[in-house]
mmCIF file as Biopython writes it, N, C-alpha, C and O atoms, coordinates in Angstrom:
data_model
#
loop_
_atom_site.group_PDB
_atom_site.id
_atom_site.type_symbol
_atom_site.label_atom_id
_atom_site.label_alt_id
_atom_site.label_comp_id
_atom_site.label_asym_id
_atom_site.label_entity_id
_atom_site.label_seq_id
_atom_site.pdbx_PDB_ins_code
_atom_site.Cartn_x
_atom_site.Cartn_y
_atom_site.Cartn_z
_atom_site.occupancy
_atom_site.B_iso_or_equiv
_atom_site.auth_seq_id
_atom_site.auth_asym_id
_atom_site.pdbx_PDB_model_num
ATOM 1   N N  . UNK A ? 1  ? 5.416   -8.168  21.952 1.0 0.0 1  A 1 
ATOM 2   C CA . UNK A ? 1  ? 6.385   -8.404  23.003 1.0 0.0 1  A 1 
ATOM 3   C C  . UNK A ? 1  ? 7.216   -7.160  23.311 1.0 0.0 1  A 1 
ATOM 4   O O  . UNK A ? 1  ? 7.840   -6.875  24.333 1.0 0.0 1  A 1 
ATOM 5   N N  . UNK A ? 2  ? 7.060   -6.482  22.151 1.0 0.0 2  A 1 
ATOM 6   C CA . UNK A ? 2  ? 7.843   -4.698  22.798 1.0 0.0 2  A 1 
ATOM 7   C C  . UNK A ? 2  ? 7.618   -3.972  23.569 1.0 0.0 2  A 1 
ATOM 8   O O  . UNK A ? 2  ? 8.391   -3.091  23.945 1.0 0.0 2  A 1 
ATOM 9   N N  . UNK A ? 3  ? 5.702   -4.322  24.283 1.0 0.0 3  A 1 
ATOM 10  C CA . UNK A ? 3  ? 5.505   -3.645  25.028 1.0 0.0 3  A 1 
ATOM 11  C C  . UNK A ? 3  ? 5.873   -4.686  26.672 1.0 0.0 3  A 1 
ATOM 12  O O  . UNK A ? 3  ? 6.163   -4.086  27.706 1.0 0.0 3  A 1 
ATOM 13  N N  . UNK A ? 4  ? 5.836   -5.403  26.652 1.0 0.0 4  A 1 
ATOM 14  C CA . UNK A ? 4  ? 6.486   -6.403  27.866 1.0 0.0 4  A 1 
ATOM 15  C C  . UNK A ? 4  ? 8.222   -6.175  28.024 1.0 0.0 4  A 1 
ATOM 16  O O  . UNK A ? 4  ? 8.735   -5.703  29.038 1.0 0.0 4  A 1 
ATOM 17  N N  . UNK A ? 5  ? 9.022   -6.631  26.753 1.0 0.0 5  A 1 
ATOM 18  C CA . UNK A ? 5  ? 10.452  -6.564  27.082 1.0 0.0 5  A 1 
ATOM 19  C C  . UNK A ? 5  ? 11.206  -5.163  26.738 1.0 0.0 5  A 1 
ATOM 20  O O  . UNK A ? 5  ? 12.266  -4.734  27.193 1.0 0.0 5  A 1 
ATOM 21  N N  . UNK A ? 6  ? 10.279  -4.565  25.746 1.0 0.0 6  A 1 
ATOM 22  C CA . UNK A ? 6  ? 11.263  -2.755  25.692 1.0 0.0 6  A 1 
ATOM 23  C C  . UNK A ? 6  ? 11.839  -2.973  24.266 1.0 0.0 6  A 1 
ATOM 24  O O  . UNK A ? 6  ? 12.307  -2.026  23.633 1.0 0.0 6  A 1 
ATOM 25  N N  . UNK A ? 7  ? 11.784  -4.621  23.620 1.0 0.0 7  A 1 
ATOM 26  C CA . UNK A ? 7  ? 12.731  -4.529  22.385 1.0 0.0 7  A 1 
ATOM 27  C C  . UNK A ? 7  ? 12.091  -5.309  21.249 1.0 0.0 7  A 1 
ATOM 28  O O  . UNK A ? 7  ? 11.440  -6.345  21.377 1.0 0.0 7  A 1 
ATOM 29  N N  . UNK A ? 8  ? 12.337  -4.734  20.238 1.0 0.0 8  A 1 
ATOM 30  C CA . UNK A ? 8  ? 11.508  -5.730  19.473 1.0 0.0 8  A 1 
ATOM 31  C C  . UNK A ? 8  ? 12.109  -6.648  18.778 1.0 0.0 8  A 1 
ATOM 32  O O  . UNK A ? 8  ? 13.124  -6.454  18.109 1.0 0.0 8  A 1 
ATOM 33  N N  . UNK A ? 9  ? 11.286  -8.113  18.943 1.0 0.0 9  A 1 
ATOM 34  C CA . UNK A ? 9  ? 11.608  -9.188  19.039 1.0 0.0 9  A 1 
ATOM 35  C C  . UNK A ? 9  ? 10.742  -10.162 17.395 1.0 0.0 9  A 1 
ATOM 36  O O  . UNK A ? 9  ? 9.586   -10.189 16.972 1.0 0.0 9  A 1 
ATOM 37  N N  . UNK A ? 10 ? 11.457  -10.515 17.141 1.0 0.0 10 A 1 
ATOM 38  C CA . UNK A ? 10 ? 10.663  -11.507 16.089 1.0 0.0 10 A 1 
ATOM 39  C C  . UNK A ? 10 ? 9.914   -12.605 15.871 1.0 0.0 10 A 1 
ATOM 40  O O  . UNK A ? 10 ? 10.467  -13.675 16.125 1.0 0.0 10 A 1 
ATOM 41  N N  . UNK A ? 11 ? 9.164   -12.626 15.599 1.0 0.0 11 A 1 
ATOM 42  C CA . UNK A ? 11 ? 7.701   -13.110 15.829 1.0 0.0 11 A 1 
ATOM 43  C C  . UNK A ? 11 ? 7.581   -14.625 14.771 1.0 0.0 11 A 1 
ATOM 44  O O  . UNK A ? 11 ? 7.737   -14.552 13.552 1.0 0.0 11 A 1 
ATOM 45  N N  . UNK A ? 12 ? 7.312   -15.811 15.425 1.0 0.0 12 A 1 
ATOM 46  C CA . UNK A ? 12 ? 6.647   -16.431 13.631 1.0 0.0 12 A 1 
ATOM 47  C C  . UNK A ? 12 ? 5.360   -16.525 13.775 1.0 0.0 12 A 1 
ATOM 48  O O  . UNK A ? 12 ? 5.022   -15.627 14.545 1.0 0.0 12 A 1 
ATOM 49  N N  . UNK A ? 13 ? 4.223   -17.298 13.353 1.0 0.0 13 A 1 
ATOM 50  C CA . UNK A ? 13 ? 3.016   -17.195 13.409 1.0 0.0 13 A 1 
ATOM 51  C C  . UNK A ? 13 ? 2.530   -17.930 14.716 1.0 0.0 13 A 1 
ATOM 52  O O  . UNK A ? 13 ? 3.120   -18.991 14.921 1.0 0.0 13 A 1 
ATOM 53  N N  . UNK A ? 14 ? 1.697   -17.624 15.517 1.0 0.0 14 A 1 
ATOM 54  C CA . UNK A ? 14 ? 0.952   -18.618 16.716 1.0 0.0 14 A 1 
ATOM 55  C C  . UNK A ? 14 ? 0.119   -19.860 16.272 1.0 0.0 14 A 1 
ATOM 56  O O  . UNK A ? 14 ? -1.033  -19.897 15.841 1.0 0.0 14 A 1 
ATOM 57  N N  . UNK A ? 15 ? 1.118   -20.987 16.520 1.0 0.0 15 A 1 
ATOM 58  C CA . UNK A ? 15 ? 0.283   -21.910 16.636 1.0 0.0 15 A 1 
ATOM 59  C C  . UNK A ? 15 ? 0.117   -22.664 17.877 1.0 0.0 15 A 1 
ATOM 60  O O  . UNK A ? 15 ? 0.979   -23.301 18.482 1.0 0.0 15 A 1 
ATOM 61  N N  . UNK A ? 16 ? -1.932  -22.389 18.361 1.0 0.0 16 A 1 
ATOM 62  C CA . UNK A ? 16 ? -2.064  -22.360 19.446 1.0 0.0 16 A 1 
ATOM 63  C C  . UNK A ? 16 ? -2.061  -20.876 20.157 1.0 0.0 16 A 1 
ATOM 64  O O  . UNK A ? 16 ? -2.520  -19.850 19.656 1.0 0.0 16 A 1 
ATOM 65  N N  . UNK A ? 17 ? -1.481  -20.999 21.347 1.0 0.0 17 A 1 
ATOM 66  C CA . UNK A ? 17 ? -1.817  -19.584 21.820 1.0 0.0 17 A 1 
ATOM 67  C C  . UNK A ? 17 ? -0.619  -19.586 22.488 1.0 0.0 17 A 1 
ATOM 68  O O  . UNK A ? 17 ? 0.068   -20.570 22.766 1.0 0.0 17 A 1 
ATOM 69  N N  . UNK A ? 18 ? -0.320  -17.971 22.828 1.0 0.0 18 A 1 
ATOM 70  C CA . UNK A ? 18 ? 0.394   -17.726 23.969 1.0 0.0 18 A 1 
ATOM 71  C C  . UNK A ? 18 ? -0.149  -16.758 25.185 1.0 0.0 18 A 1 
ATOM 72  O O  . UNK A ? 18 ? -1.329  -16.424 25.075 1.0 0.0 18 A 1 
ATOM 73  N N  . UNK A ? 19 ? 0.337   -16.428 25.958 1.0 0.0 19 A 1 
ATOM 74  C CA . UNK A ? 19 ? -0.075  -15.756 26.887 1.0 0.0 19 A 1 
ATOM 75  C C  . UNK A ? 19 ? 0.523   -15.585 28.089 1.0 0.0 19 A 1 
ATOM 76  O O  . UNK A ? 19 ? 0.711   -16.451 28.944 1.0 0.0 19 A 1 
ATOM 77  N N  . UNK A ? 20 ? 0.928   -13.997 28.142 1.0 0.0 20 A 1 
ATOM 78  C CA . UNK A ? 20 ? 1.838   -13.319 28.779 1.0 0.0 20 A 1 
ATOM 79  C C  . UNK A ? 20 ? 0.645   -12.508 29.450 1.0 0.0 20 A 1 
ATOM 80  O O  . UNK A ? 20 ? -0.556  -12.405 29.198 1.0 0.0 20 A 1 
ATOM 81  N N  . UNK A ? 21 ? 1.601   -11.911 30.532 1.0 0.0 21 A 1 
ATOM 82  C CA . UNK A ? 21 ? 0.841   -10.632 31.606 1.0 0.0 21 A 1 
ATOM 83  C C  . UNK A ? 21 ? 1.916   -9.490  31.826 1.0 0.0 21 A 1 
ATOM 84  O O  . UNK A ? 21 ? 2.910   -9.515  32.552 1.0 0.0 21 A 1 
ATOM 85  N N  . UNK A ? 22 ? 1.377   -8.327  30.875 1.0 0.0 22 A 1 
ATOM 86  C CA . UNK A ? 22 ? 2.065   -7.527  30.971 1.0 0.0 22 A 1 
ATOM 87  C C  . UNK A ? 22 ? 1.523   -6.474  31.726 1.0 0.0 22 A 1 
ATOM 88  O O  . UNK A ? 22 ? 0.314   -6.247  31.779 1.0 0.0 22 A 1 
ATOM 89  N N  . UNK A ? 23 ? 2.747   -5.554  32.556 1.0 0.0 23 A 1 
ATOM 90  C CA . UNK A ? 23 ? 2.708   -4.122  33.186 1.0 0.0 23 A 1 
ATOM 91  C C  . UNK A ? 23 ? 2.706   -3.369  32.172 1.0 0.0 23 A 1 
ATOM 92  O O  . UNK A ? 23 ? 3.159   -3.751  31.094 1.0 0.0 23 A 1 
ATOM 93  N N  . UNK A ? 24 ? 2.119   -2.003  32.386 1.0 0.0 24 A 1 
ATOM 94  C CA . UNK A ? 24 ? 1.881   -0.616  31.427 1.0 0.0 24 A 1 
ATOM 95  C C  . UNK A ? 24 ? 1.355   0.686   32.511 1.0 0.0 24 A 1 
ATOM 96  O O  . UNK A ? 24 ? 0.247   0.849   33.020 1.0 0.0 24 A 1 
ATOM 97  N N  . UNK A ? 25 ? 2.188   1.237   32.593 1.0 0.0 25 A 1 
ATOM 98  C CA . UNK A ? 25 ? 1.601   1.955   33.202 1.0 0.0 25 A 1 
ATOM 99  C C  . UNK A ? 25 ? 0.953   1.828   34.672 1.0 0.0 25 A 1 
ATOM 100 O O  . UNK A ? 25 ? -0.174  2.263   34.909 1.0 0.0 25 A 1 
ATOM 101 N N  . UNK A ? 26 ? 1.427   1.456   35.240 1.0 0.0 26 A 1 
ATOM 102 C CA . UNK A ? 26 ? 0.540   0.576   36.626 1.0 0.0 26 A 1 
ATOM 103 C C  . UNK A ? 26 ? -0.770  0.084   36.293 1.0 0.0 26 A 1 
ATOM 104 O O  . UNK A ? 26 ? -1.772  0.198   36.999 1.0 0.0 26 A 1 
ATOM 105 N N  . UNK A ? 27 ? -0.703  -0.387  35.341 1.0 0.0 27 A 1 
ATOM 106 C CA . UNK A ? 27 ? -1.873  -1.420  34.682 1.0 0.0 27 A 1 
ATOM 107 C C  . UNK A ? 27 ? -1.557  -2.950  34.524 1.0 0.0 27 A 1 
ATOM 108 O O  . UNK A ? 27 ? -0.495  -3.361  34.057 1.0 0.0 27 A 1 
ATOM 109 N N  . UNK A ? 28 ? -2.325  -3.551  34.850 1.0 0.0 28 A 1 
ATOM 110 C CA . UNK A ? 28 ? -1.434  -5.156  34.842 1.0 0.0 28 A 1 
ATOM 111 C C  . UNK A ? 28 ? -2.708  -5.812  33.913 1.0 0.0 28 A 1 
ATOM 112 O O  . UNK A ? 28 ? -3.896  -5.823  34.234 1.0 0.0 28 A 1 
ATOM 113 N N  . UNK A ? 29 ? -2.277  -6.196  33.030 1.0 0.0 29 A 1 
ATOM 114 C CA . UNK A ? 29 ? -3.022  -7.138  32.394 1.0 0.0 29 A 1 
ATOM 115 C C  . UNK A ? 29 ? -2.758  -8.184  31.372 1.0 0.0 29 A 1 
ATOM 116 O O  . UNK A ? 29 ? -1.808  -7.951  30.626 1.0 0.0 29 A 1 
ATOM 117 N N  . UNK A ? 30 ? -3.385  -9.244  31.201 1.0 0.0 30 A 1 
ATOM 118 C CA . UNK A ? 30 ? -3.069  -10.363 30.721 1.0 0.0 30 A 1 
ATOM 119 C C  . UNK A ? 30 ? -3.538  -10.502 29.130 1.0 0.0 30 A 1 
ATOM 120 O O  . UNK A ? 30 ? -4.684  -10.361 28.702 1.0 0.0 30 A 1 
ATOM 121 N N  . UNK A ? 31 ? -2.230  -10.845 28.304 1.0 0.0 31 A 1 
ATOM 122 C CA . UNK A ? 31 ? -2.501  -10.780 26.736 1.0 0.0 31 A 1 
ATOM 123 C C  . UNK A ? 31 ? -2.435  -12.180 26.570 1.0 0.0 31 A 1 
ATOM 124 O O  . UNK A ? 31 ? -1.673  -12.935 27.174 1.0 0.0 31 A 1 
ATOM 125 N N  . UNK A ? 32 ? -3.632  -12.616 25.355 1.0 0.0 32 A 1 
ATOM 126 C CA . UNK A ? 32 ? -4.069  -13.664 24.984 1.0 0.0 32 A 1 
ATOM 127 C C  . UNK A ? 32 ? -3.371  -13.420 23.344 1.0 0.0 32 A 1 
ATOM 128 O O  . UNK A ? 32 ? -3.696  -12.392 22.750 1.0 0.0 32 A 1 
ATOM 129 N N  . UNK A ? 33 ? -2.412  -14.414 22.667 1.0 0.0 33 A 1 
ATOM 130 C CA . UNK A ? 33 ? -2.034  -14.288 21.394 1.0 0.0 33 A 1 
ATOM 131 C C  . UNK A ? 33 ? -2.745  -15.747 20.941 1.0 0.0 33 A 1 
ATOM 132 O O  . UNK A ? 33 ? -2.370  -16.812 21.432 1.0 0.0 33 A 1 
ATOM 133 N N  . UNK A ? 34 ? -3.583  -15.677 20.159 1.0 0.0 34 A 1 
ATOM 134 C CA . UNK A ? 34 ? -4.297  -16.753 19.708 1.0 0.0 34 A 1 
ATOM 135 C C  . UNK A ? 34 ? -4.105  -17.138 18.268 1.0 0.0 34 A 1 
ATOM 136 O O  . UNK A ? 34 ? -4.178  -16.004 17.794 1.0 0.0 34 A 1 
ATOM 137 N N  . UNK A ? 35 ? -3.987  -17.619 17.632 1.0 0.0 35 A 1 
ATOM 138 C CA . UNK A ? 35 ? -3.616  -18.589 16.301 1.0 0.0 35 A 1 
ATOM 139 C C  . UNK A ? 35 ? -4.633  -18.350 15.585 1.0 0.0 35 A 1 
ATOM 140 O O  . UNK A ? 35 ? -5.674  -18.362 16.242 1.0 0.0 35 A 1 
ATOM 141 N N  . UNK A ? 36 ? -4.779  -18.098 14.297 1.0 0.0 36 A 1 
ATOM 142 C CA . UNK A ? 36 ? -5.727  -17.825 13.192 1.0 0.0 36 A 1 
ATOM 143 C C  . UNK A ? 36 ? -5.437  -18.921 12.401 1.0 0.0 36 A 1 
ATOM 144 O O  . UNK A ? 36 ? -5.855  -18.408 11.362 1.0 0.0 36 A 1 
ATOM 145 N N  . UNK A ? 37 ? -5.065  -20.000 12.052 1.0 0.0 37 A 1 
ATOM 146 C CA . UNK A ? 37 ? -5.194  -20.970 11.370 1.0 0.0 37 A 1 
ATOM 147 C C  . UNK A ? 37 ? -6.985  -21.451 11.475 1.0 0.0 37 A 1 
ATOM 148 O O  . UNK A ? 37 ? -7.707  -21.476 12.471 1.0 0.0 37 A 1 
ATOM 149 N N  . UNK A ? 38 ? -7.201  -21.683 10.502 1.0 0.0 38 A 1 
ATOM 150 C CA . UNK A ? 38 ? -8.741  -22.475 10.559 1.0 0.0 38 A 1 
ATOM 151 C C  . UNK A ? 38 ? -9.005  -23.311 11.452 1.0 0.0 38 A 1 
ATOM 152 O O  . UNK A ? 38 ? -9.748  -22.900 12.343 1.0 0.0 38 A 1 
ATOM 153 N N  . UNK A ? 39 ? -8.480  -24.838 11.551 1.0 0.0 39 A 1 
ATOM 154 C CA . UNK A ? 39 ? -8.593  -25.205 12.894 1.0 0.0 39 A 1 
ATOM 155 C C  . UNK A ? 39 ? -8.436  -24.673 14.243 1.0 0.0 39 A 1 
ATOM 156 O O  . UNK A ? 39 ? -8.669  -25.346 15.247 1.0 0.0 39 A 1 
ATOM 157 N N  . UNK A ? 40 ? -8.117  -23.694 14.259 1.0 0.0 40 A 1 
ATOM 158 C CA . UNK A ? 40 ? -8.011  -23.108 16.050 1.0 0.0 40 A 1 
ATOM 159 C C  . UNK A ? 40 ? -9.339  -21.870 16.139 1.0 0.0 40 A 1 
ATOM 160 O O  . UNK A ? 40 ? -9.836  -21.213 17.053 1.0 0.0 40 A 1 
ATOM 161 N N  . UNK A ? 41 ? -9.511  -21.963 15.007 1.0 0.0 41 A 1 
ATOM 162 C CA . UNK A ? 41 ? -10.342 -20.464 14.853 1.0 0.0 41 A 1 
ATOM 163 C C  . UNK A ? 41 ? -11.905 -20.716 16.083 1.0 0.0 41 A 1 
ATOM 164 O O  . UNK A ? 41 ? -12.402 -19.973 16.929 1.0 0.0 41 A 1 
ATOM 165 N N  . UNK A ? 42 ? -12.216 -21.987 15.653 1.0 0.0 42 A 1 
ATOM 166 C CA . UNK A ? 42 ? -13.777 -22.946 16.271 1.0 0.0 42 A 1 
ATOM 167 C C  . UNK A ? 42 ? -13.550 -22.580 17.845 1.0 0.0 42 A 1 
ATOM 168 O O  . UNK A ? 42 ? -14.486 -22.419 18.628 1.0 0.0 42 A 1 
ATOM 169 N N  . UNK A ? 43 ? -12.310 -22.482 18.160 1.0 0.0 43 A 1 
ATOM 170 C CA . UNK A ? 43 ? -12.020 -22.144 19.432 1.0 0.0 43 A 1 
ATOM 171 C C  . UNK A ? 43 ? -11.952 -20.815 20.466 1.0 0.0 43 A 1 
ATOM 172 O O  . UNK A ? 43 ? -11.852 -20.670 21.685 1.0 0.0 43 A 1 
ATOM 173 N N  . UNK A ? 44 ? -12.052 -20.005 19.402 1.0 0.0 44 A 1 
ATOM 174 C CA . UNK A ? 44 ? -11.712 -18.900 19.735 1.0 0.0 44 A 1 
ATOM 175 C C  . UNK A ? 44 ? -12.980 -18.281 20.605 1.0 0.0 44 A 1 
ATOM 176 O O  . UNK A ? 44 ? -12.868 -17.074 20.816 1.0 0.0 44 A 1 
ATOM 177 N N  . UNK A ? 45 ? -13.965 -18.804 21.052 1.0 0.0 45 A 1 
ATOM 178 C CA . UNK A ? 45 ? -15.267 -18.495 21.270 1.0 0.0 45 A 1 
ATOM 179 C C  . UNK A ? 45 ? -15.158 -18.642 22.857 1.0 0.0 45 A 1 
ATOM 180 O O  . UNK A ? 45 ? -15.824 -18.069 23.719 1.0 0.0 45 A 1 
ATOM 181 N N  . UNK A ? 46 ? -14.052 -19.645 23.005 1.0 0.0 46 A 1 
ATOM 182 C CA . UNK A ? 46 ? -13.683 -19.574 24.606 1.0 0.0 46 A 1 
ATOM 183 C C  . UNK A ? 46 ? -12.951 -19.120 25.316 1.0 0.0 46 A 1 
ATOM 184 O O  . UNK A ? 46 ? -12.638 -19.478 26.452 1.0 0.0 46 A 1 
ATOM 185 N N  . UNK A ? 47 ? -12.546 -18.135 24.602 1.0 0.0 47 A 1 
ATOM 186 C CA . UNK A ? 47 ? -11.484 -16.737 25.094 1.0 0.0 47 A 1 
ATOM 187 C C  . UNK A ? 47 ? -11.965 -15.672 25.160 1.0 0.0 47 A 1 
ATOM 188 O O  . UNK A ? 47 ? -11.355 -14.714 25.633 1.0 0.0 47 A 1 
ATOM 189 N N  . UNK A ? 48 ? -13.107 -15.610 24.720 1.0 0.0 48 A 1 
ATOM 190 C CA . UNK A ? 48 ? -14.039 -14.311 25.250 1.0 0.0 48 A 1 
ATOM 191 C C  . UNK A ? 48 ? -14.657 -13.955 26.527 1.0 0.0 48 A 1 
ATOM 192 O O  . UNK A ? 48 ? -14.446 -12.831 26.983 1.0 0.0 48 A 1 
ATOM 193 N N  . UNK A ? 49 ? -15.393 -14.783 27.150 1.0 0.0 49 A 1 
ATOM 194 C CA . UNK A ? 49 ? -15.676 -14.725 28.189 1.0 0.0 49 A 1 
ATOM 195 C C  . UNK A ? 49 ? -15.085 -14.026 29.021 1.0 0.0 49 A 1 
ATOM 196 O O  . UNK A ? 49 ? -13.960 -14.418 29.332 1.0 0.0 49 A 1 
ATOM 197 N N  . UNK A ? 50 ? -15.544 -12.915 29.597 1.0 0.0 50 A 1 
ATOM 198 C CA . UNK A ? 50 ? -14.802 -11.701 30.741 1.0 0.0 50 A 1 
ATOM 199 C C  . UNK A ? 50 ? -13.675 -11.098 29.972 1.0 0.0 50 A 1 
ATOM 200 O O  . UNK A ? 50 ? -12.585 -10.819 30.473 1.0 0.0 50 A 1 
ATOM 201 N N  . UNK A ? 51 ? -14.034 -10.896 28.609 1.0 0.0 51 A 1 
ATOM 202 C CA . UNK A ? 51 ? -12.409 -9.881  27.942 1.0 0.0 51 A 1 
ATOM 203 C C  . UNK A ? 51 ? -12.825 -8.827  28.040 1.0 0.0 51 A 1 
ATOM 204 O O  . UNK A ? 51 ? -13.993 -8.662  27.688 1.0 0.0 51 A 1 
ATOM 205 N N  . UNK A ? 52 ? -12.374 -8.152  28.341 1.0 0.0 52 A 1 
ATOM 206 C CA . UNK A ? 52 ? -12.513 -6.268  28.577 1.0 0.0 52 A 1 
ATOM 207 C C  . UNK A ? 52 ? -11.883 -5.761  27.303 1.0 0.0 52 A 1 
ATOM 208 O O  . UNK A ? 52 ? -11.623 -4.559  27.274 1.0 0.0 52 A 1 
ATOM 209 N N  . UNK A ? 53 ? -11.559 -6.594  26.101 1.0 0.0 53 A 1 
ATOM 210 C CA . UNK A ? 53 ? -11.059 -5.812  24.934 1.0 0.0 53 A 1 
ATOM 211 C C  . UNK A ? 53 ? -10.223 -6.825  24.196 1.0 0.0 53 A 1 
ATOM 212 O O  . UNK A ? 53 ? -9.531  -7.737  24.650 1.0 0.0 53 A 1 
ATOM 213 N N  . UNK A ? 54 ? -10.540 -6.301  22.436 1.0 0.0 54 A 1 
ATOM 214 C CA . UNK A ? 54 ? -9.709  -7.199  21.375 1.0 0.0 54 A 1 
ATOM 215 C C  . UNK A ? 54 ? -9.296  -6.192  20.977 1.0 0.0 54 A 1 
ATOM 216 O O  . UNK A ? 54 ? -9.821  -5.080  21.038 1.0 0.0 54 A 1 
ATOM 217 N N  . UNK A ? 55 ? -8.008  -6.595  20.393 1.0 0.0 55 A 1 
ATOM 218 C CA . UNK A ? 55 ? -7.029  -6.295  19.095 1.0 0.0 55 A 1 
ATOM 219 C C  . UNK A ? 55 ? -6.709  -7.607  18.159 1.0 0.0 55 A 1 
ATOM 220 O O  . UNK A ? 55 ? -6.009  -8.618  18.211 1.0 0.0 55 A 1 
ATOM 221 N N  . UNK A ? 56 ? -7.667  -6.961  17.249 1.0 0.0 56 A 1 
ATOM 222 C CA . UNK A ? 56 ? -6.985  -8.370  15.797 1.0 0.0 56 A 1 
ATOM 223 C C  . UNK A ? 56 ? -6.309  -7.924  15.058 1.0 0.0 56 A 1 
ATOM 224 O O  . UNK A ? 56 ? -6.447  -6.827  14.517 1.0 0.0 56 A 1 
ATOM 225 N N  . UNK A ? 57 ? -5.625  -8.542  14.935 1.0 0.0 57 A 1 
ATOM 226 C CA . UNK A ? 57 ? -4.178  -8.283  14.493 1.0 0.0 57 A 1 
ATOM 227 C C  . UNK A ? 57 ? -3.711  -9.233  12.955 1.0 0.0 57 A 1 
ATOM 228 O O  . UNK A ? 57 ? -3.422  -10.426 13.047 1.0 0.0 57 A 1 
ATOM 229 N N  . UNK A ? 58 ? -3.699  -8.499  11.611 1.0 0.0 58 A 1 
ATOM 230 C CA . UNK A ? 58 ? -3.892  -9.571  10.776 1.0 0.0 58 A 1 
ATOM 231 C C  . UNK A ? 58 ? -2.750  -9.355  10.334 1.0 0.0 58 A 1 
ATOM 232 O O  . UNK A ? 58 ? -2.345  -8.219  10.579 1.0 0.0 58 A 1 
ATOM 233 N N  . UNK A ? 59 ? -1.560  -10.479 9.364  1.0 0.0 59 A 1 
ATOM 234 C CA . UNK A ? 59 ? -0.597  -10.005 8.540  1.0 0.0 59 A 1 
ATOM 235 C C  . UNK A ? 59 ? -1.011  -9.554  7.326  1.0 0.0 59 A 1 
ATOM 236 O O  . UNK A ? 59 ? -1.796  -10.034 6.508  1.0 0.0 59 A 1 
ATOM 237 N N  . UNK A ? 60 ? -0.313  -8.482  7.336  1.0 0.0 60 A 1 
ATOM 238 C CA . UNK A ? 60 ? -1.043  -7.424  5.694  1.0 0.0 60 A 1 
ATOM 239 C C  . UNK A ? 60 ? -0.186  -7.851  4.745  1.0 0.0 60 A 1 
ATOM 240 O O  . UNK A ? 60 ? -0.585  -7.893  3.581  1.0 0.0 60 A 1 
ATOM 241 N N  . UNK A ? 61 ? 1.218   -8.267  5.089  1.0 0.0 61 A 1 
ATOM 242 C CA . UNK A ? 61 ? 1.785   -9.108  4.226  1.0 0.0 61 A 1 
ATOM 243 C C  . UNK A ? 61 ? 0.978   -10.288 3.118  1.0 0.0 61 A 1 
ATOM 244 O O  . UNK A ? 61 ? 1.335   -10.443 1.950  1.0 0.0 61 A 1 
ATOM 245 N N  . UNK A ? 62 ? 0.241   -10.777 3.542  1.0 0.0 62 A 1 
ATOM 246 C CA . UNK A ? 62 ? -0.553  -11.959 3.791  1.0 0.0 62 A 1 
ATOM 247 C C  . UNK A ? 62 ? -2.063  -11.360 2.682  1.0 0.0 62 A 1 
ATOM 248 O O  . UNK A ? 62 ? -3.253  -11.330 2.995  1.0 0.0 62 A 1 
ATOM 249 N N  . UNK A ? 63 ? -1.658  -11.111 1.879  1.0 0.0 63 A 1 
ATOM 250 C CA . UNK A ? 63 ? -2.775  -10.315 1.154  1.0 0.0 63 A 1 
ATOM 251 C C  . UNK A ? 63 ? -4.133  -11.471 1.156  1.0 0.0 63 A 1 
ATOM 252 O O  . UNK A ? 63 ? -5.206  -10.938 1.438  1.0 0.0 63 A 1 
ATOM 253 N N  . UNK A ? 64 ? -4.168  -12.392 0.982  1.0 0.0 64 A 1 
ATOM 254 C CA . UNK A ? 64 ? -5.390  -13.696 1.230  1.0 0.0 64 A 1 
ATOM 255 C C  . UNK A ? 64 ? -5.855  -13.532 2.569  1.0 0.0 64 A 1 
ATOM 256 O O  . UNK A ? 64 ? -6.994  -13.942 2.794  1.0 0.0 64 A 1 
ATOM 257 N N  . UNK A ? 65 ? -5.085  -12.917 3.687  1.0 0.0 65 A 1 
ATOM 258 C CA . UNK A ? 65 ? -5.692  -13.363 5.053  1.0 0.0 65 A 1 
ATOM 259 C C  . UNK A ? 65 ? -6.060  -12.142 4.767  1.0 0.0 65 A 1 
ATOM 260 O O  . UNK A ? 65 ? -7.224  -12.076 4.370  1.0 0.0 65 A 1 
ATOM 261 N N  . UNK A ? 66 ? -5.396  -10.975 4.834  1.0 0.0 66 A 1 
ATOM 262 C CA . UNK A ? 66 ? -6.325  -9.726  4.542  1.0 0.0 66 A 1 
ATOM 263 C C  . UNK A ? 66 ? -7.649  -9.397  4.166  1.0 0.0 66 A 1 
ATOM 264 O O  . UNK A ? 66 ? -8.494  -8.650  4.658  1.0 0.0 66 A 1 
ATOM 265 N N  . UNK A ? 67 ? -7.618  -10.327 2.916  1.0 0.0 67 A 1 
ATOM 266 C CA . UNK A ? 67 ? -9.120  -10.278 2.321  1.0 0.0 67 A 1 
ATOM 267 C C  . UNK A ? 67 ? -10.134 -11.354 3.337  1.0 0.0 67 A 1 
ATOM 268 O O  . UNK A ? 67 ? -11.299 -11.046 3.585  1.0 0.0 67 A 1 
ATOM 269 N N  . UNK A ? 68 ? -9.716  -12.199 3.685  1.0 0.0 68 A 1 
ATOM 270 C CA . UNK A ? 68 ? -10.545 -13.112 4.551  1.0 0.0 68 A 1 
ATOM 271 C C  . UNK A ? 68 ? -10.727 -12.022 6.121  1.0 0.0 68 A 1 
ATOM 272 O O  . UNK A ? 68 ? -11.831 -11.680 6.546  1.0 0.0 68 A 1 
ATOM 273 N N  . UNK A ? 69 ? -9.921  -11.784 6.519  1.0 0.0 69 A 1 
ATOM 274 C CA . UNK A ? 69 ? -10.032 -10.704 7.541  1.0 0.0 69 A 1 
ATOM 275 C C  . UNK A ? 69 ? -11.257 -10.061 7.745  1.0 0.0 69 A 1 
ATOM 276 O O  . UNK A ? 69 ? -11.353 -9.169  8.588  1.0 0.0 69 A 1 
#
């Protein structure tokens, strides 16, 4: 969200998704924040379609998701 509002903002985990459309640069494009819980994961197969690009993003805090990562 720092790159949308300029400030950084605190985060808890996504459950479910969010999805914002951010400016950059006279670039406009639309961010998909999707939920890594196991149940949402089966889903994730329908957010691909026409993506021009991922960033996965894991908590390193999170040393178990790390290794599953």
């Amino acid at each position: 969200y720092k790159l949308k509002l300029g400030e950084i903002v605190t985060t808890i985990p996504t459950i479910g998704f969010n999805v914002e459309t951010v400016e950059y640069k006279n670039i406009q494009f639309t961010v998909w924040d999707v939920g890594g819980q196991d149940k949402i994961r089966p889903l994730w197969r329908h957010y691909f379609q026409n993506t021009q690009g991922i960033i996965f993003v894991v908590d390193s805090n999170d040393r178990d998701r790390v290794v599953e990562a």
